[in-house]
DOMAR-359094 format. One record per residue (C-alpha): residue number from 1; x, y, z. Coordinates in pm, 1 decimal. Last residue first. Example, Ala and Ser with C-alpha at 12.3 -4.5 7.8 and 13.67 -1.06 7.14 Angstrom:
<recs>
{2 {1367.0 -106.0 714.0}},
{1 {1230.0 -450.0 780.0}},
</recs>
This chain:
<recs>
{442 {-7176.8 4540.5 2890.6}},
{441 {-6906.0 4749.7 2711.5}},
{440 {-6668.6 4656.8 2992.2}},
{439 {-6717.1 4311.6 2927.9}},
{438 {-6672.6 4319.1 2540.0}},
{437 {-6380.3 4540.5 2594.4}},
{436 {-6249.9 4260.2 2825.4}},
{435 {-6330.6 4009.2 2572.7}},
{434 {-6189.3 4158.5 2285.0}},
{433 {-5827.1 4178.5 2512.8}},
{432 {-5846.1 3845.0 2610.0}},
{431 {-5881.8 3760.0 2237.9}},
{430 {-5609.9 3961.0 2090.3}},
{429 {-5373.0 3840.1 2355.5}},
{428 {-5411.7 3485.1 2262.7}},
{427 {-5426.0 3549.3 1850.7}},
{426 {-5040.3 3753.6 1973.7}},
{425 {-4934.1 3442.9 2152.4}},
{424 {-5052.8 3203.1 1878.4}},
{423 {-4843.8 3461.2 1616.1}},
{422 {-4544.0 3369.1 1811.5}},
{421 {-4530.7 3027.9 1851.9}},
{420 {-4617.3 3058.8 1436.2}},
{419 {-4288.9 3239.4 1415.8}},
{418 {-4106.9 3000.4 1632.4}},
{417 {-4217.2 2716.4 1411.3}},
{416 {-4079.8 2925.1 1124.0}},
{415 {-3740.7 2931.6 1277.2}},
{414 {-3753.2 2592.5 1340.5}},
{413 {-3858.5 2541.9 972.8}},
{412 {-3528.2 2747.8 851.2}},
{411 {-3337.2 2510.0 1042.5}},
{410 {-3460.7 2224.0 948.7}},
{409 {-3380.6 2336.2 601.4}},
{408 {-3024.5 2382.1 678.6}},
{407 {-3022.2 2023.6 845.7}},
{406 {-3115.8 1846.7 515.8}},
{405 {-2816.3 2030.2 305.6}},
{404 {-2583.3 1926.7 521.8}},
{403 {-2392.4 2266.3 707.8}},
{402 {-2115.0 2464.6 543.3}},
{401 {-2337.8 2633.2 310.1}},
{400 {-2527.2 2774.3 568.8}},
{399 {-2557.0 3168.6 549.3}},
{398 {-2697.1 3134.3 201.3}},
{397 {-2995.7 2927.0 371.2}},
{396 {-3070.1 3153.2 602.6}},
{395 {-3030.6 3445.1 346.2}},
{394 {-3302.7 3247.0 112.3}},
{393 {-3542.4 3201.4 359.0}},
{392 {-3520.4 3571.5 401.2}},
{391 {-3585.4 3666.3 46.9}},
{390 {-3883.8 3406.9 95.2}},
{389 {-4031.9 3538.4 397.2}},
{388 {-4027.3 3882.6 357.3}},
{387 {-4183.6 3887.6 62.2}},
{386 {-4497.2 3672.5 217.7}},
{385 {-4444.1 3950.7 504.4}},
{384 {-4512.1 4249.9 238.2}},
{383 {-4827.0 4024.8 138.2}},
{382 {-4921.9 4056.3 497.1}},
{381 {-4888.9 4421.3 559.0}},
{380 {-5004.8 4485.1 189.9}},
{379 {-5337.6 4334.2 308.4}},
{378 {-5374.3 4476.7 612.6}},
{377 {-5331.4 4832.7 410.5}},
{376 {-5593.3 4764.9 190.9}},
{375 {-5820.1 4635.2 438.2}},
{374 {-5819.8 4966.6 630.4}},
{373 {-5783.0 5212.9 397.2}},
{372 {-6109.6 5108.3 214.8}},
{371 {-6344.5 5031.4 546.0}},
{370 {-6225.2 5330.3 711.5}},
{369 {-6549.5 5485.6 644.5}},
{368 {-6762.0 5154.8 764.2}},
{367 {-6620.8 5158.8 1088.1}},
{366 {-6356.9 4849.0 1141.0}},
{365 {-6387.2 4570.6 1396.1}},
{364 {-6572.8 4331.1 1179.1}},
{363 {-6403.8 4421.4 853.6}},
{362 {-6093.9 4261.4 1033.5}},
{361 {-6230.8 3963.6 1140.8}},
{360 {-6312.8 3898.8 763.8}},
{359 {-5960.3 3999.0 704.0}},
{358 {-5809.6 3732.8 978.5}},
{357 {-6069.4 3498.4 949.3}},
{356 {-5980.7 3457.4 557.9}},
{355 {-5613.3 3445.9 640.3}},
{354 {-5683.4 3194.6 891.2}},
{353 {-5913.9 2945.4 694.6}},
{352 {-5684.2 2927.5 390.0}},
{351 {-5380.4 2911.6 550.0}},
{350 {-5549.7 2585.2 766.0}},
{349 {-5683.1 2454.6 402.2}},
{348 {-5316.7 2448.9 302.9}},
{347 {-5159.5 2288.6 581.7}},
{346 {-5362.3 2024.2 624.6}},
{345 {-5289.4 1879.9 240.0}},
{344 {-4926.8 2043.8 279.4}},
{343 {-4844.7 1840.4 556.6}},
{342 {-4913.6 1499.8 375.2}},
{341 {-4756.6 1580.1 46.1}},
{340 {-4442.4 1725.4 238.4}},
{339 {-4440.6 1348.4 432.3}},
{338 {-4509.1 1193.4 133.2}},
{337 {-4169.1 1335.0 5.5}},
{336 {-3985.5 1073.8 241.0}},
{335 {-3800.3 1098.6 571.2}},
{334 {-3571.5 1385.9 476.6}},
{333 {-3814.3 1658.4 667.2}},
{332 {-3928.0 1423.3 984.8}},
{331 {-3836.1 1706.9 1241.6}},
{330 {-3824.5 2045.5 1076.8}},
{329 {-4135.9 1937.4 857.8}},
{328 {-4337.0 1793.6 1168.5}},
{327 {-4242.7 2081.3 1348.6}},
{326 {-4395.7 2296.3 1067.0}},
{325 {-4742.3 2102.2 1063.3}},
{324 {-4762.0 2094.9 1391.2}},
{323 {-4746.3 2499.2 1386.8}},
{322 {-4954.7 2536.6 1117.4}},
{321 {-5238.6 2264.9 1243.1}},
{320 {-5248.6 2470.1 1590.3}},
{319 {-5243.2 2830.1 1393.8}},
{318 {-5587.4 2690.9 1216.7}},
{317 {-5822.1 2605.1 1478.1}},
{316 {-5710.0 2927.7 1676.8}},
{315 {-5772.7 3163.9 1376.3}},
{314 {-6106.4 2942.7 1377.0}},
{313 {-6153.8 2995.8 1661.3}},
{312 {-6108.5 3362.0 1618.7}},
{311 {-6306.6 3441.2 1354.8}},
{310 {-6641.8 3303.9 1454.1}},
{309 {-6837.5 3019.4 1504.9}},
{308 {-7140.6 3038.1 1263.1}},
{307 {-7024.6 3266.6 1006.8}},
{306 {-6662.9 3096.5 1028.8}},
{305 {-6773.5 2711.5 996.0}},
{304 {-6960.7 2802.4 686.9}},
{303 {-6704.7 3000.5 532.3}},
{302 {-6425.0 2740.4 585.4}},
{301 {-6691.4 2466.3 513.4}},
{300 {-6738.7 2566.1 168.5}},
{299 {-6352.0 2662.7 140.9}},
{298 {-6277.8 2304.5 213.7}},
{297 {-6272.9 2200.3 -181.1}},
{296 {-6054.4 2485.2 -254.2}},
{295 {-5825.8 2393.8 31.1}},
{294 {-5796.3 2042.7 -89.4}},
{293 {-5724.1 2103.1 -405.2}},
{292 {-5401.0 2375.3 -324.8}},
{291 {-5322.8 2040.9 -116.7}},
{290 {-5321.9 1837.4 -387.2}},
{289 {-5161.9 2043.4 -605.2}},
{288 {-4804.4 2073.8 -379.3}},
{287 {-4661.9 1695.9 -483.6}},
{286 {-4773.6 1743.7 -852.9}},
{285 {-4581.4 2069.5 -830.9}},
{284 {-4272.2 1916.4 -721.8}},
{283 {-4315.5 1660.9 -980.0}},
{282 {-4333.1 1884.8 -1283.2}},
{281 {-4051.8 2033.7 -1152.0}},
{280 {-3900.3 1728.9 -1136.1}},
{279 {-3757.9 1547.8 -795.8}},
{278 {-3475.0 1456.1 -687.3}},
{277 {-3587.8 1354.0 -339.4}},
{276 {-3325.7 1595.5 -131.4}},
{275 {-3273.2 1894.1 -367.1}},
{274 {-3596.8 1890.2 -564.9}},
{273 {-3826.5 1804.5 -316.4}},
{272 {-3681.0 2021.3 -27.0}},
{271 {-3650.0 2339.6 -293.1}},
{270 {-3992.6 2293.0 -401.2}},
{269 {-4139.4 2256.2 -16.1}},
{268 {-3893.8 2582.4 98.3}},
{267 {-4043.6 2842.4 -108.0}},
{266 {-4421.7 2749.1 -39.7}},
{265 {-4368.2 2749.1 318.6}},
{264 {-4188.2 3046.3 335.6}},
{263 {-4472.2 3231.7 123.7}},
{262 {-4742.5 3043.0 386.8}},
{261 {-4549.3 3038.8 725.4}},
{260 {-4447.9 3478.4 646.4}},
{259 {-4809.2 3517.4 515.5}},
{258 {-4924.2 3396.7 869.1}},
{257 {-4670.8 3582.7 1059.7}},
{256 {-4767.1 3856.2 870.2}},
{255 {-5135.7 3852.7 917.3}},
{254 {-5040.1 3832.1 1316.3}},
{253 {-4922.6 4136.0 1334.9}},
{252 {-5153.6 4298.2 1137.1}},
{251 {-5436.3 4142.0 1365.1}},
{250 {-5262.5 4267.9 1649.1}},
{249 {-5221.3 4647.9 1504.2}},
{248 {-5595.9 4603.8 1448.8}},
{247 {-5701.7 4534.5 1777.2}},
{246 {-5444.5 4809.1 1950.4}},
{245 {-5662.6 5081.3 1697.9}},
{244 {-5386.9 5363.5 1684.7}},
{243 {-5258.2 5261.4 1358.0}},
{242 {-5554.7 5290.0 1182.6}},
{241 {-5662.7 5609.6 1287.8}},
{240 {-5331.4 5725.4 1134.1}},
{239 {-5489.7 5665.1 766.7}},
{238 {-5176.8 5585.8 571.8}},
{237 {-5276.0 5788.3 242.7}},
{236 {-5321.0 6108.8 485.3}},
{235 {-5590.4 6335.9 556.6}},
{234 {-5467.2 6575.6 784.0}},
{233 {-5140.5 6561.6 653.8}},
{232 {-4900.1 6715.3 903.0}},
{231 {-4901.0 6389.1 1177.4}},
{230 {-4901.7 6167.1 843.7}},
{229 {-4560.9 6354.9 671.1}},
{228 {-4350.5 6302.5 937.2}},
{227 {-4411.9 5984.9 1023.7}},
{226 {-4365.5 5899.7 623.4}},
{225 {-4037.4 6126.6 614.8}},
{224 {-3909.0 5880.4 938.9}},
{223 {-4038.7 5613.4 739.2}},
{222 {-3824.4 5716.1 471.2}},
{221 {-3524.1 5761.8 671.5}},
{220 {-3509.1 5406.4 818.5}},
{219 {-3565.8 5306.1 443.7}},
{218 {-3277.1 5478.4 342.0}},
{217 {-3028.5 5311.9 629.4}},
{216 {-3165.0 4982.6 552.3}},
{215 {-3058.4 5114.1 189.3}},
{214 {-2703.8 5184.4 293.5}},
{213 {-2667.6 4869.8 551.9}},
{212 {-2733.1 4627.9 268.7}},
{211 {-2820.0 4287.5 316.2}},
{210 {-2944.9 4268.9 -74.5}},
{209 {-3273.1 4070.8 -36.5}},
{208 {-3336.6 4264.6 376.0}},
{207 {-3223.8 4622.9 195.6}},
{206 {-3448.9 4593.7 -119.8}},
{205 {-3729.0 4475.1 73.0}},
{204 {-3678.0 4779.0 264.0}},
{203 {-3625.3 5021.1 -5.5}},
{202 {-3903.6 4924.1 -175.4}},
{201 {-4167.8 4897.6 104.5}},
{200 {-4091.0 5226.3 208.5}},
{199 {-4065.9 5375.0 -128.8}},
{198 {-4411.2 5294.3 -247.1}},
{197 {-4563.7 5377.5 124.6}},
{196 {-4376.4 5775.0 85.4}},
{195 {-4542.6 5763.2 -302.6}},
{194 {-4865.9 5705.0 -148.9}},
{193 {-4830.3 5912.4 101.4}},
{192 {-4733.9 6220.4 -176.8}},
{191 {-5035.9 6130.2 -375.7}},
{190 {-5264.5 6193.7 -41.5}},
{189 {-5620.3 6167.8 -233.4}},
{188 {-5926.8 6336.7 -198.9}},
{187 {-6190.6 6336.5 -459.8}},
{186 {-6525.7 6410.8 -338.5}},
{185 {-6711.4 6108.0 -337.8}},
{184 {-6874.3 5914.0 -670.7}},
{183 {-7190.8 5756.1 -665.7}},
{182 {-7177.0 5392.1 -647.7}},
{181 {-7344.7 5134.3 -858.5}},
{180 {-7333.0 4768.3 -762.4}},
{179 {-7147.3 4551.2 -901.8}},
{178 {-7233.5 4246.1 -1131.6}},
{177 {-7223.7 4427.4 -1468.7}},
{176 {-6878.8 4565.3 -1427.1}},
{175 {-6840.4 4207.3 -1332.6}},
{174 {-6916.0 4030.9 -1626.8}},
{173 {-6795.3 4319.5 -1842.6}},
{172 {-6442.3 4250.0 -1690.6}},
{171 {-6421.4 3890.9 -1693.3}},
{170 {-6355.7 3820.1 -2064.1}},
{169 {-6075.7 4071.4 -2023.5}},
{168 {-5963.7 3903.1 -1709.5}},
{167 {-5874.7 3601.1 -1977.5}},
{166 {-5569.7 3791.6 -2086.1}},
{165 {-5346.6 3682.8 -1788.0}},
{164 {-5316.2 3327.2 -1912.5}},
{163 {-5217.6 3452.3 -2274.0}},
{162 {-4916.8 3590.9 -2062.6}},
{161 {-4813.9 3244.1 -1971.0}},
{160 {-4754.1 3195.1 -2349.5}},
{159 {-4453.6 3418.0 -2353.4}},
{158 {-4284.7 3174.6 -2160.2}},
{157 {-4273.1 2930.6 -2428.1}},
{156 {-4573.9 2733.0 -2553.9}},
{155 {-4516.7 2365.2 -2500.5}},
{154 {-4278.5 2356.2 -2258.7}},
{153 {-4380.2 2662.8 -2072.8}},
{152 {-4755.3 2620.6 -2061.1}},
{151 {-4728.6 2308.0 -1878.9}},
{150 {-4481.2 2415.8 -1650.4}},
{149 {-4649.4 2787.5 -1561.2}},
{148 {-5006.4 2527.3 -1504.8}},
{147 {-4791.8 2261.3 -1274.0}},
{146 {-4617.3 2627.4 -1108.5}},
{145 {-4929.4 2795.4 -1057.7}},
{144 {-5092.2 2546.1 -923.0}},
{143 {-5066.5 2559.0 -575.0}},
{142 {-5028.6 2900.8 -539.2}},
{141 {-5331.7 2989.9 -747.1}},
{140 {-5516.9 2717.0 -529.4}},
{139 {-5441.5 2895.5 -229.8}},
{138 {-5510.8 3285.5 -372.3}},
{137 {-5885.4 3105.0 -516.5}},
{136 {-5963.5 2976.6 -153.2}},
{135 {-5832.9 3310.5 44.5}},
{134 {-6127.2 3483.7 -197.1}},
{133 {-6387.0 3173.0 -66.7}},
{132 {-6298.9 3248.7 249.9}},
{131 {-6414.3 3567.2 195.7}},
{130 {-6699.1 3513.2 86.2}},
{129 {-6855.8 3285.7 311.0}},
{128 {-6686.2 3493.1 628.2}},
{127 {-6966.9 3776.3 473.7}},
{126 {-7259.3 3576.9 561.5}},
{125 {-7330.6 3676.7 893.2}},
{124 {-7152.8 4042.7 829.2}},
{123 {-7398.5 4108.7 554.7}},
{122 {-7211.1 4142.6 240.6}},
{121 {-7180.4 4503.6 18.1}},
{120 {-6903.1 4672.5 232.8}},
{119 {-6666.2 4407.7 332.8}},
{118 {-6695.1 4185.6 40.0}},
{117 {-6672.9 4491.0 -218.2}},
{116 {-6316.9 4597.5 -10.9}},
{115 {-6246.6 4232.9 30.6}},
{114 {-6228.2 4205.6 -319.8}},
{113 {-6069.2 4576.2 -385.3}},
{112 {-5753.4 4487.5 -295.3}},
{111 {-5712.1 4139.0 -442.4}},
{110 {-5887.7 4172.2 -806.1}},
{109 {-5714.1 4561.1 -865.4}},
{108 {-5417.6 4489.6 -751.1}},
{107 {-5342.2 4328.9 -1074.5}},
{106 {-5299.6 4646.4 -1252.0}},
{105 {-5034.2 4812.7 -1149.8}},
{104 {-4871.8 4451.2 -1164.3}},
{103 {-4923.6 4384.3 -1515.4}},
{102 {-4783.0 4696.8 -1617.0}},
{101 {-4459.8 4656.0 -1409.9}},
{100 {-4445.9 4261.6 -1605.0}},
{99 {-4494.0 4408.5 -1923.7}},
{98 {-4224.6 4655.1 -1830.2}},
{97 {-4019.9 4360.5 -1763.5}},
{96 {-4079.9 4144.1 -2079.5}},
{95 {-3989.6 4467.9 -2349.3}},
{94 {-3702.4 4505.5 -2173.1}},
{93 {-3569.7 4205.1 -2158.0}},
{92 {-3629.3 4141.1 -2509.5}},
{91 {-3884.7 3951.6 -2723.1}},
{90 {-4196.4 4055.8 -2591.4}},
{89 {-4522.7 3983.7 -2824.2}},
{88 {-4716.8 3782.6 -2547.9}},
{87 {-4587.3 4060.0 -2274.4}},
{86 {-4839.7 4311.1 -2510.5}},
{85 {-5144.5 4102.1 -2473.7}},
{84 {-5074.2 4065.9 -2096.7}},
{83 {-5039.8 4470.4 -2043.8}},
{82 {-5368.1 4523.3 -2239.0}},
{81 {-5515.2 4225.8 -2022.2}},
{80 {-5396.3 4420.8 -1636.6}},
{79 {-5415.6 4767.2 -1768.1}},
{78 {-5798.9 4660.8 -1873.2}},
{77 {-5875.9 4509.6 -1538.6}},
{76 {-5707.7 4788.7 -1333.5}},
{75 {-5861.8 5048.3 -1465.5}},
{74 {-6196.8 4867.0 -1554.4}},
{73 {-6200.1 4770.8 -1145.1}},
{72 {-6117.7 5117.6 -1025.4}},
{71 {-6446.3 5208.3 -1237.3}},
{70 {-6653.6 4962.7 -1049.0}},
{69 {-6559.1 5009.2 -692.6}},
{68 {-6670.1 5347.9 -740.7}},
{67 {-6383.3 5616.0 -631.6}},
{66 {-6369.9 5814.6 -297.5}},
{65 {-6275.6 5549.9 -48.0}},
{64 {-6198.4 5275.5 -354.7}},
{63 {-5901.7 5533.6 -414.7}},
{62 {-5734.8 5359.4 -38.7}},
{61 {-5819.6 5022.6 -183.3}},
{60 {-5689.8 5069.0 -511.6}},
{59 {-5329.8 5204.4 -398.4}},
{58 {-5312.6 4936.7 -130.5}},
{57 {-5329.0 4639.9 -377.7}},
{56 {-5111.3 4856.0 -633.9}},
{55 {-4811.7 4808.4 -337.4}},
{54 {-4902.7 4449.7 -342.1}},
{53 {-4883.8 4379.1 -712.5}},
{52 {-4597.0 4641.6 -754.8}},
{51 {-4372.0 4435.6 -508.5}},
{50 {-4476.5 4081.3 -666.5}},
{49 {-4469.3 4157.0 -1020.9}},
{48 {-4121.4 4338.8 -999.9}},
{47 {-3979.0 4026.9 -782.7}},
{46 {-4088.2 3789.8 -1053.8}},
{45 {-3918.6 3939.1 -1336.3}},
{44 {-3623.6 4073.2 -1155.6}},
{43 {-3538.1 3753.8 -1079.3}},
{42 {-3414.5 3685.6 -1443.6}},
{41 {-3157.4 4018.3 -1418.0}},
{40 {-3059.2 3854.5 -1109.1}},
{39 {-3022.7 3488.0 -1268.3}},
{38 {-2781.0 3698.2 -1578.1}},
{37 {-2949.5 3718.9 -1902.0}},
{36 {-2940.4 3531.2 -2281.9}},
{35 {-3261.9 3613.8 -2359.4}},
{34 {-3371.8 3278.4 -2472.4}},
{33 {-3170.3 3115.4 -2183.2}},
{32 {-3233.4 3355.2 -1884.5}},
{31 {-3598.0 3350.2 -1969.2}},
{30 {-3595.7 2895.5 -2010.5}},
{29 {-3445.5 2887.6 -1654.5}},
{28 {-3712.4 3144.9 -1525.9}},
{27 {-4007.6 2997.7 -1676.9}},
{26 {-4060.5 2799.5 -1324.8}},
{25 {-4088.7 3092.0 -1108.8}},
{24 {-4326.6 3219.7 -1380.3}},
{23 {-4652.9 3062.2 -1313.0}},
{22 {-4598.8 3167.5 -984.0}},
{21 {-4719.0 3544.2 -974.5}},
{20 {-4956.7 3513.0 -1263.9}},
{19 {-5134.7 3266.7 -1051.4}},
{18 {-5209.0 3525.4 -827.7}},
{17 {-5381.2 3688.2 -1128.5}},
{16 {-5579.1 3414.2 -1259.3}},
{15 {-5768.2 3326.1 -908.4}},
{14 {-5829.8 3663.8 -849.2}},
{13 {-6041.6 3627.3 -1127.6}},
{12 {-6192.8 3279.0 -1077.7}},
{11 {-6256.8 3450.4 -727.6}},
{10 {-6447.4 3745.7 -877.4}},
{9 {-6653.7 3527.6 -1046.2}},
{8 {-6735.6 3275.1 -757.6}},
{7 {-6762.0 3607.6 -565.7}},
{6 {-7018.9 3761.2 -777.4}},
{5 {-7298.0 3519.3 -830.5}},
{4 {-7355.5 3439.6 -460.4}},
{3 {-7284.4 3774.0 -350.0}},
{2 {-7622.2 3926.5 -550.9}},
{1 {-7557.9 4271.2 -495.3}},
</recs>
């Protein structure tokens, strides 16, 4: 597989479907007018994308065990476009959400099974190259999704930001092309699993957004199920093997402490802009592009720098400029805007570079037949934290509405500071740990 032709494509892809997740954040004012819905009802739009994207992320990585890589890819390619064509003729709520659930089952096809092709088909000297530049195209989706969802908004409507989505259909043959032919495994897949992980992360997302005690009490109950179900399954959707590797329980760990700084992150910096600098949408997301730029620029280096000197210092490298970058925020956050504008351009590239460590490091430490189950569930581990994070945010700041605006935002970024605290103390531990195996293996 020539690597140097396919990632640029595949990132351009994955590229256009993170984007799909904040292109419509700022749609959502114009939705709840032409339809004539509640703000929940609205929220719905963006919440169903996001929890189906990163549940179908999973999904395609554990079939991508027994399935070829490229006939996962038409699935989910073709459900994503067909989907998009049909949001572009939605006039009703209806009609707009289950475009939305569509477009999700098949989004997860670009993220999941990206690192999946990286991690199998790339030496491991050049592999960091790749997937840094992956982590590149999901930081400049972020970053412009909501200057590209404006644009396309006021002059098009919302149902325009579906035409955005259709463009994977010019990308499918290109990469069908690209990849490499597989031969087919025995089929074996745990359907029930899969339906146990669907409701976990469901019903607890549901419980943290809503702050309710009766579907905390569901999930609890579902896990239990899940527990259950993987010590009687012998081969189960949630490969146990997984979960009894102490290296990659720490590198899940800290994953979602890294998705929790980024999805936080990139909820708090509009809200900050628009509620203490009155600024415009448009403005917010001219203050948040240059760092999306920045990263995508870097991701040269990123891959570079991580082939020759490793994962973990770069992991290292990176959690320092999060960390100042968040006491900066909860410190100097009312000063002026530049100082968001000035964060964001390190704080970018430093997401970048650790969550492309992280899942390169990763597909170092994993055999080759866990290889599917393995990155797929990492990554719905730290997208699930990126969820997290923002319905969280939000609860923080619900619970202060007595306090000045300014000083319930510095709030929220001491918490995240604490987080990243955190996350250094589990990178610390990882690497002791790798280099006492390391020792004892010599």
């Amino acid at each position: 597989m020539n690597d140097k032709v396919v990632m640029p494509v595949w990132m351009i892809g994955l590229f256009i479907v993170l984007m799909n997740t904040t292109m419509f954040n700022v749609s959502i004012p114009s939705i709840i007018s032409d339809l004539g819905i509640s703000a929940d009802l609205a929220s719905l739009v963006i919440s169903s994308y996001s929890i189906g994207y990163a549940l179908s992320t999973v999904i395609y990585s554990r079939l991508s065990d027994t399935l070829p890589i490229r006939r996962l890819l038409a699935v989910g390619l073709t459900v994503l476009g067909l989907s998009s064509v049909f949001g572009i003729f939605a006039r009703d709520f209806q009609s707009l959400l289950t475009a939305r659930i569509l477009q999700s089952a098949g989004a997860g096809a670009m993220a999941g099974l990206g690192l999946v092709l990286a991690s199998r088909y790339i030496p491991y000297e050049r592999r960091g190259r790749a997937i840094a530049m992956i982590a590149a195209g999901s930081a400049i989706a972020f970053g412009l999704g909501p200057i590209v969802g404006g644009v396309i908004s006021d002059y098009f409507g919302w149902n325009g930001l579906f035409a955005v989505t259709c463009l994977v259909l010019l990308l499918l043959p290109v990469l069908y092309r690209l990849i490499p032919v597989e031969e087919p495994k025995p089929f074996r897949f745990d359907i029930v699993g899969a339906i146990l992980t669907v409701v976990n992360a469901a019903t607890l997302l549901t419980a943290v957004t809503h702050r309710s005690a009766l579907w905390l009490a569901f999930s609890i109950l579902s896990f239990i199920a899940h527990a259950w179900h993987m010590r009687v399954k012998k081969e189960s959707f949630i490969n146990p093997t997984l979960l009894k590797k102490s290296a990659y329980r720490k590198l899940a760990v800290i994953g979602f402490c890294v998705l929790v700084l980024n999805l936080a992150n990139l909820f708090m910096m509009p809200l900050v802009l628009a509620n203490l600098f009155h600024l415009s949408a448009l403005h917010v997301g001219l203050m948040i592009a240059p760092g999306a730029i920045v990263s995508a620029v870097m991701t040269r280096f990123i891959g570079r720098w991580i082939d020759r000197y490793g994962n973990v210092p770069l992991l290292l490298i990176g959690h320092a400029i999060l960390i100042t970058v968040v006491a900066v925020y909860s410190l100097e956050l009312s000063v002026s805007p530049v100082i968001i504008l000035g964060g964001y351009l390190f704080f970018s590239p430093a997401i970048s570079a650790s969550i492309a460590s992280i899942n390169n490091e990763t597909s170092r430490i994993l055999p080759k037949e866990l290889i599917g189950s393995g990155m797929g569930l990492i990554q719905l581990i730290q997208f699930f934290g990126g969820s997290i994070s923002v319905a969280a945010c939000g609860i923080m700041l619900a619970l202060q509405d007595n306090v000045p605006l300014v000083n319930a935002y510095r709030h929220v970024y001491m918490i995240l500071f604490v987080i990243g605290l955190c996350s250094l103390v589990m990178l610390v531990w990882y690497r002791q740990s790798a280099k006492v195996t390391a020792s004892q293996t010599i």
